[in-house]
N, C-alpha and C positions, 0 to 999 in steps of 0.2 A: 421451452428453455431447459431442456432435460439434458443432461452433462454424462447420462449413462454412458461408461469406458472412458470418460476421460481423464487425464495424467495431470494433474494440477499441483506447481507450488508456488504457495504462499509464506513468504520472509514475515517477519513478524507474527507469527500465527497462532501465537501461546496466550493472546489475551487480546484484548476488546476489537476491532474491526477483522484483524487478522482469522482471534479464533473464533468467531460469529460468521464470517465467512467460507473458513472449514467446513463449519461443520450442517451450512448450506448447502453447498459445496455435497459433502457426503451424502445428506440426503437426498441429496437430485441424483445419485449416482456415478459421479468421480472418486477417483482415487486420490487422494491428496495427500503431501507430503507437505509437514507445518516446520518451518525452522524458527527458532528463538533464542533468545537465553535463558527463558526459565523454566530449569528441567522439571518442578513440580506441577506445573499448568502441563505442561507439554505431553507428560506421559498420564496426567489424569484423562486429559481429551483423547490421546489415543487409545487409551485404556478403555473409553466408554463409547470409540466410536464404529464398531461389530467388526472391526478388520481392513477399514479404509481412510482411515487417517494413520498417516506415521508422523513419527516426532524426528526430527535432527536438532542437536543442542551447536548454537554455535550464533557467536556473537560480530555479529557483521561491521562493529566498527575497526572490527581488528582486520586486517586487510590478511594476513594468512588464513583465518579464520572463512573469509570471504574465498578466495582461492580453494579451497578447502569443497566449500558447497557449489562453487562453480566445476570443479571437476565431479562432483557425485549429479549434479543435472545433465553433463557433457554424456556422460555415462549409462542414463537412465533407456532401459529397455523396452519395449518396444518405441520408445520415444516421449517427450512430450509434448502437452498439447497446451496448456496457460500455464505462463509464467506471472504471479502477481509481485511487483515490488513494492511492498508497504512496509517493512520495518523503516522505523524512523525515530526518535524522540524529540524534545524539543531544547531551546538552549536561548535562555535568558540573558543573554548579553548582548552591547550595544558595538558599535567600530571600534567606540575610547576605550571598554573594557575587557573585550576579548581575547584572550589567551593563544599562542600560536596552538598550544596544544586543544584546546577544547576546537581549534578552528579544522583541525588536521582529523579530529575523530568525528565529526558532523561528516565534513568532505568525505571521508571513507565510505561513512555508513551512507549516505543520502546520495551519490555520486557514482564513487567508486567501484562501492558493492552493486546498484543494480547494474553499472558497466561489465562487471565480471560475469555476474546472474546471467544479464540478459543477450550476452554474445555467445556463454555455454550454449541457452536454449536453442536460441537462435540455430547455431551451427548443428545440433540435435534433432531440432526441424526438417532443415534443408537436409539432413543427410537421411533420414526416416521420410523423406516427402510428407512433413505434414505440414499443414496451411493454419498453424498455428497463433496464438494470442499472448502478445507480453502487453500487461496492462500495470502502469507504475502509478502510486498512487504520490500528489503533489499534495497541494492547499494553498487556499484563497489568499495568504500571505502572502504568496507570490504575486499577485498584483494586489493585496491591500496591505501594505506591510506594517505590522507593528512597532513600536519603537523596543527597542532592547532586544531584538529578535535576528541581527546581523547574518548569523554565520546559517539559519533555519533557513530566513528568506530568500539570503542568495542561491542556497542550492537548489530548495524548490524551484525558484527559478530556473537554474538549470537543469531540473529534471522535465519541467515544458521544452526545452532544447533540445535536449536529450531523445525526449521523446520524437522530436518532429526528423529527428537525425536517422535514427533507427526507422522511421514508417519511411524516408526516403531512402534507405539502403535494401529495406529487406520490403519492401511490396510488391518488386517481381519474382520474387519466391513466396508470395500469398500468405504473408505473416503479418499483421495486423497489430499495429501498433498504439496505444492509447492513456494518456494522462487523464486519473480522476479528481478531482480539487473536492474534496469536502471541505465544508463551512465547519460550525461550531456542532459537532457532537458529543453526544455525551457519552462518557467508557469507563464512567469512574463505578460500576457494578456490575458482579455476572448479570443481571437481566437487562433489560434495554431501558426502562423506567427511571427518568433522576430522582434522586431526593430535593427536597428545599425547594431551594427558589428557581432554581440552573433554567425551566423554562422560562420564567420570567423573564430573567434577565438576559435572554438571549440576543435579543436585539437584532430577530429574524423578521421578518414582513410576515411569516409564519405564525409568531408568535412562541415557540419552541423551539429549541436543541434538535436537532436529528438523532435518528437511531441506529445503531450500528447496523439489523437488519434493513434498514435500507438503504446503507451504501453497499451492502452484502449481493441485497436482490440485484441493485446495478452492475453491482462486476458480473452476477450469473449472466446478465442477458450479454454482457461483453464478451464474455468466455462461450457462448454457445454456438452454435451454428446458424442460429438467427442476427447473430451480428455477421456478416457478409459484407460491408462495403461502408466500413468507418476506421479510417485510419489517421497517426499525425494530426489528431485533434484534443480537445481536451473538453471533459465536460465539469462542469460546476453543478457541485449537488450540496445547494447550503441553506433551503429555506426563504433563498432574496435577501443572505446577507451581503453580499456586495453590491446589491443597487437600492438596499436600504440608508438612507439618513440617519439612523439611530448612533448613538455612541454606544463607543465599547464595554463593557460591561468590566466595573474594575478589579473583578477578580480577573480578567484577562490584561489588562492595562496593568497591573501593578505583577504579574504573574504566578498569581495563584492557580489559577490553572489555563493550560490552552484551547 
């Protein structure tokens, strides 16, 4: 799964899966461009990553902002090769209390943005002949939906659409398209290890939280040349928490954390 030369970016990339991913990513030998909004995460990781990570500051739920980074991918030389869409947050609201506007800045970021991202590359691909990877990341929400979680769940939802929409437009230009669904992981530390209780109470058939390394290692093997013939699918990488019976743990349930 060796990524030597290859053009990789990743949307969120300033902090927990995104910049765990990076700087995976780097190690195996891509070039990576991380985009975020927090420009002190952003420029220490590039800072320490020997000349193959870059930072772009730039907040995707704003839709010029978005535009913005769809033309510097359109653009990028000699091409690119994975596109990851994981910027996202989360949004604690139910149908009865949701805001048009917090509804309008999910839809941008979760939607919108990877639709711009991922049609720059896309056309960046096909014009560079490369047989490229846009791989967007969703969650388990999408089919286990939490209560108060409206405006998150729909769109993940539509980023499995989305997904299946893109591997059936761009697969006879050998572009590879793929939704990841993480479960409950933990990102609340630079290392991968939680505090407390967090694995307890995971309520995996695992028994633990996942680690950001290993939703990392999965996108490498997706981004590489070893993945050759998976497309418009999506995989789930949650420990067995959507065919476990356990309840949700109510720091999840009351949203303390997601």
């Amino acid at each position: 799964m060796i990524l030597s030369g290859k053009r990789c970016v990743i949307t969120g990339g300033t902090k927990g899966i995104g910049a765990t991913t990076a700087k995976l990513f780097a190690e195996n030998g891509a070039n990576v461009l991380i985009v975020g909004r927090d420009e002190t995460n952003g420029l220490e990781i590039q800072k320490r990553s020997n000349g193959n990570i870059e930072f772009l500051k730039a907040d995707l739920s704003n839709e010029s902002d978005a535009s913005k980074v769809a033309d510097v991918i359109g653009s990028m030389e000699p091409g690119i090769d994975v596109l990851i869409n994981n910027a996202s947050r989360s949004s604690r609201y139910s149908v009865l209390t949701l805001q048009l506007d917090e509804w309008k800045s999910i839809l941008t970021l979760n939607l919108t943005s990877p639709f711009l991202l991922s049609k720059a590359a896309a056309n960046n691909m096909i014009k560079n002949n490369i047989k490229g990877k846009i791989l967007n990341i969703g969650a388990v929400q999408s089919l286990l939906p939490l209560n108060n979680s409206f405006a998150y769940t729909t769109t993940k939802g539509g980023v499995l659409s989305m997904t299946r929409s893109m591997a059936a437009d761009l697969g006879e230009h050998g572009i590879l398209v793929t939704t990841v669904l993480p479960g409950p992981v933990y990102v609340g530390t630079a290392g991968d290890e939680p505090l407390g209780d967090y694995d307890r109470e995971s309520s995996t058939l695992v028994g633990r939280m996942g680690r950001k390394t290993e939703i990392a290692k999965l996108l490498m093997f997706l981004s590489s040349d070893d993945n050759s013939f998976m497309t418009g699918n999506s995989i789930i990488i949650d420990g067995g928490r959507t065919v476990s019976r356990k309840c949700d743990p109510v720091q999840i349930t009351e949203g303390y954390r997601s």
